[in-house]
C-alpha positions as CSV (number, residue, x, y, z in Angstrom):
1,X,31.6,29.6,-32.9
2,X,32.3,30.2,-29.6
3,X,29.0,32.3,-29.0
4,X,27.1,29.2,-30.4
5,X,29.0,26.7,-27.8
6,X,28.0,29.1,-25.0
7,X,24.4,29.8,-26.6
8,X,23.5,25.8,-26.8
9,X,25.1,25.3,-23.2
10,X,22.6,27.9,-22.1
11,X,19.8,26.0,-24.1
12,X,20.7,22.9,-22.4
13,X,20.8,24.3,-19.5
14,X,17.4,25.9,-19.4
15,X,15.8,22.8,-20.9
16,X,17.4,21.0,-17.6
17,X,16.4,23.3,-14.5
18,X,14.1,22.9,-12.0
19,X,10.7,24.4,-12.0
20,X,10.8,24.9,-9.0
21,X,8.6,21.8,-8.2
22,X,9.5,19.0,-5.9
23,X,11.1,15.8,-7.6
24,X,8.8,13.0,-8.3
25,X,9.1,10.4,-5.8
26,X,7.8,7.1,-5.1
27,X,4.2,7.5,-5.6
28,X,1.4,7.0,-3.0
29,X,1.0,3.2,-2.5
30,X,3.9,2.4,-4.1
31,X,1.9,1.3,-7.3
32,X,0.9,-1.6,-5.6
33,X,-2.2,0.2,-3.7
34,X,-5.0,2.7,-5.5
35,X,-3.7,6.2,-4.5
36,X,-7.0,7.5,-3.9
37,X,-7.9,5.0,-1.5
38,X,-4.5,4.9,0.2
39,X,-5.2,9.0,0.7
40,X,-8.2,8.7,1.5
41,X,-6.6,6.9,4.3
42,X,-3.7,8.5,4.9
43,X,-4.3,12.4,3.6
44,X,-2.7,14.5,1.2
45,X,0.6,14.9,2.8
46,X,2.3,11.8,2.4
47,X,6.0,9.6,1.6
48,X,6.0,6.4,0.4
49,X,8.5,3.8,0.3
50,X,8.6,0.7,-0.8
51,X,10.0,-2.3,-3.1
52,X,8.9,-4.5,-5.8
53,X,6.1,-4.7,-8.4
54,X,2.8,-5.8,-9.4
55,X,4.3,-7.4,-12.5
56,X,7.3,-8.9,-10.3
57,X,5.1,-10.2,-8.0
58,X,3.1,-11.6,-10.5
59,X,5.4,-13.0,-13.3
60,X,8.9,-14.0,-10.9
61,X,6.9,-14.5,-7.7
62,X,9.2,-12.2,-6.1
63,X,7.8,-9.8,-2.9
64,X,6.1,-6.7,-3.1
65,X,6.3,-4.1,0.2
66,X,5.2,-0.6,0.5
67,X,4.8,1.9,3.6
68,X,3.0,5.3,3.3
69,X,3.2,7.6,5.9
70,X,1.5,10.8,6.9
71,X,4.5,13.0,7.0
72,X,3.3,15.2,9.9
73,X,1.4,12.1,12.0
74,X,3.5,8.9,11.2
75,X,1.0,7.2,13.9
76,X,-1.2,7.5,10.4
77,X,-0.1,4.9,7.9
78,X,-1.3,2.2,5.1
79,X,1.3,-1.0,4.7
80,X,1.4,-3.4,2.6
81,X,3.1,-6.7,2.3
82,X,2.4,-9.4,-0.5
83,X,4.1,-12.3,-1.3
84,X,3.5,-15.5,-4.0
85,X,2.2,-18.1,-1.8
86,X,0.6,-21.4,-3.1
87,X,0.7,-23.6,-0.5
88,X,-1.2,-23.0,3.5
89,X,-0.8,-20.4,5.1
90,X,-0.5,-20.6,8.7
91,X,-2.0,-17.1,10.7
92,X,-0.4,-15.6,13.5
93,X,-0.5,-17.6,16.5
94,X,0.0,-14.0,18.7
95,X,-2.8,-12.5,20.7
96,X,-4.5,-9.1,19.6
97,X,-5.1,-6.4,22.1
98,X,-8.4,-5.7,20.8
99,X,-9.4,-8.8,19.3
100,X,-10.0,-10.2,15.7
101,X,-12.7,-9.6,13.6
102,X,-13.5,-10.1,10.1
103,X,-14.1,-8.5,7.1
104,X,-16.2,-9.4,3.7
105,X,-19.4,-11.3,2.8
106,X,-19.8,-15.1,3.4
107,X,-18.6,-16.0,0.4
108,X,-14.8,-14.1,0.9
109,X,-14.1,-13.0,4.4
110,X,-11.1,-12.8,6.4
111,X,-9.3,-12.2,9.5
112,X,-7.9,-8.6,11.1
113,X,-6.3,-8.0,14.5
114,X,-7.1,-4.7,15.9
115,X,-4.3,-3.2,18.1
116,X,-4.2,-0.2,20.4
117,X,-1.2,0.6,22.4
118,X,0.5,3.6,23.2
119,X,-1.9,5.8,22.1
120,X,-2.2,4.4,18.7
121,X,-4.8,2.1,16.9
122,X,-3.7,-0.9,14.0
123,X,-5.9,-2.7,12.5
124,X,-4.1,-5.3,10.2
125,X,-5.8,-7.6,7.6
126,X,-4.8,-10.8,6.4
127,X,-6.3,-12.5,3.0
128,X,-5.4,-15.0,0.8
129,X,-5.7,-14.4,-3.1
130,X,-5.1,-17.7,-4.3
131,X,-2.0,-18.1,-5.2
132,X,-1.1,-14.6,-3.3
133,X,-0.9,-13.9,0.3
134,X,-1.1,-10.1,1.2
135,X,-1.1,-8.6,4.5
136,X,-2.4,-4.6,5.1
137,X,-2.3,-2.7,8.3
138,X,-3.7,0.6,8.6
139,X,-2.6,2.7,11.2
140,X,-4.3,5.4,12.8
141,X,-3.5,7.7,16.3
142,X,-6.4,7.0,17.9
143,X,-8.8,4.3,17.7
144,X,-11.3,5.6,15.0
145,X,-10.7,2.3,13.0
146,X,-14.4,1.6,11.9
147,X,-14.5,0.2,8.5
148,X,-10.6,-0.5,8.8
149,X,-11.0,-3.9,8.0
150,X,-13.6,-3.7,4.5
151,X,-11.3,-0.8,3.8
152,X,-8.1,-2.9,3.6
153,X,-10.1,-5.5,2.0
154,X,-10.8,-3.2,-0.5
155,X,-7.1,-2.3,-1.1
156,X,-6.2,-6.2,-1.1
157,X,-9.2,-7.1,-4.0
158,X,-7.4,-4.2,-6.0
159,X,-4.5,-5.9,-5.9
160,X,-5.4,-8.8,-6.5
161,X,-7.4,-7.7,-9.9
162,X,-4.1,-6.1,-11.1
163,X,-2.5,-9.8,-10.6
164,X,-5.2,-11.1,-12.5
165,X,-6.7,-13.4,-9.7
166,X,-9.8,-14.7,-10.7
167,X,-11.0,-14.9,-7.5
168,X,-10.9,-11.3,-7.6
169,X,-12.5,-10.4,-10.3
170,X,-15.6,-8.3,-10.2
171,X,-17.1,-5.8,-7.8
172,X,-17.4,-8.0,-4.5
């Protein structure tokens, strides 16, 4: 009997050690943001951390954050902050270093500030998706922003289509 204790504790055991492999952790984007696109971003060699939910978000209202870093540049980073808004939303009143432009077609565009201090470029987006209000900056360490602004548009419509926004919907 006392083999068989020791056997199944060995079992269990086994069934329970590590690969070897490192533990799953908060995935890229947080589940808010495509992974691909938030690598492509980014790179391969990220953490993320971040709280809330697409399906919080959506059904309680309640905010949704999420920071992924380059682990070896953290200059080089994709953010994301959304939040149930129904009523105006009032824009920054702040200056940008580098000025505002905007991203999208005529028929959906929107505002991004594009920063550079220190060394280090930010380009942050902010778009309404009626009822939502999401903001995403990209951060680089340089100034190679180009396409920084459709890109986090891009991220944003995502979103937005996994909240069910019609606004959203299709390939725009």
């Amino acid at each position: 009997m006392r083999r068989l204790v020791a056997l199944g504790v060995l079992v269990l055991a086994a069934g329970c050690s590590s690969s070897g492999a490192p533990a799953a952790g908060t995935p890229v984007g947080c589940g808010l943001l495509p992974q691909p696109q938030v690598v492509g971003v980014v790179g391969d060699d990220t953490a993320s951390r971040g709280q809330g939910s697409v399906s919080a978000l959506r059904d309680d209202h309640l905010a949704a954050s999420c920071r992924t870093v380059d682990e070896g540049d953290d200059a080089r980073y994709v953010t994301v902050r959304a939040m149930y808004h129904p009523t105006p939303y009032e824009l920054p009143k702040r200056g940008c270093s580098e000025g505002w432009v905007y991203a999208g077609t005529p028929e959906k565009y929107t505002p991004a500030c594009q920063e550079f201090a220190d060394g280090q470029g930010r380009t942050e987006l902010i778009v309404r998706w009626q009822p939502f209000v999401m903001r995403i900056a990209i951060g680089r360490p340089n100034k190679d922003w180009g396409g920084d602004p459709e890109r986090a548009l891009k991220m944003s419509r995502d979103l937005a289509q996994r909240l069910s926004v019609q606004e959203a919907e299709g390939e725009g």
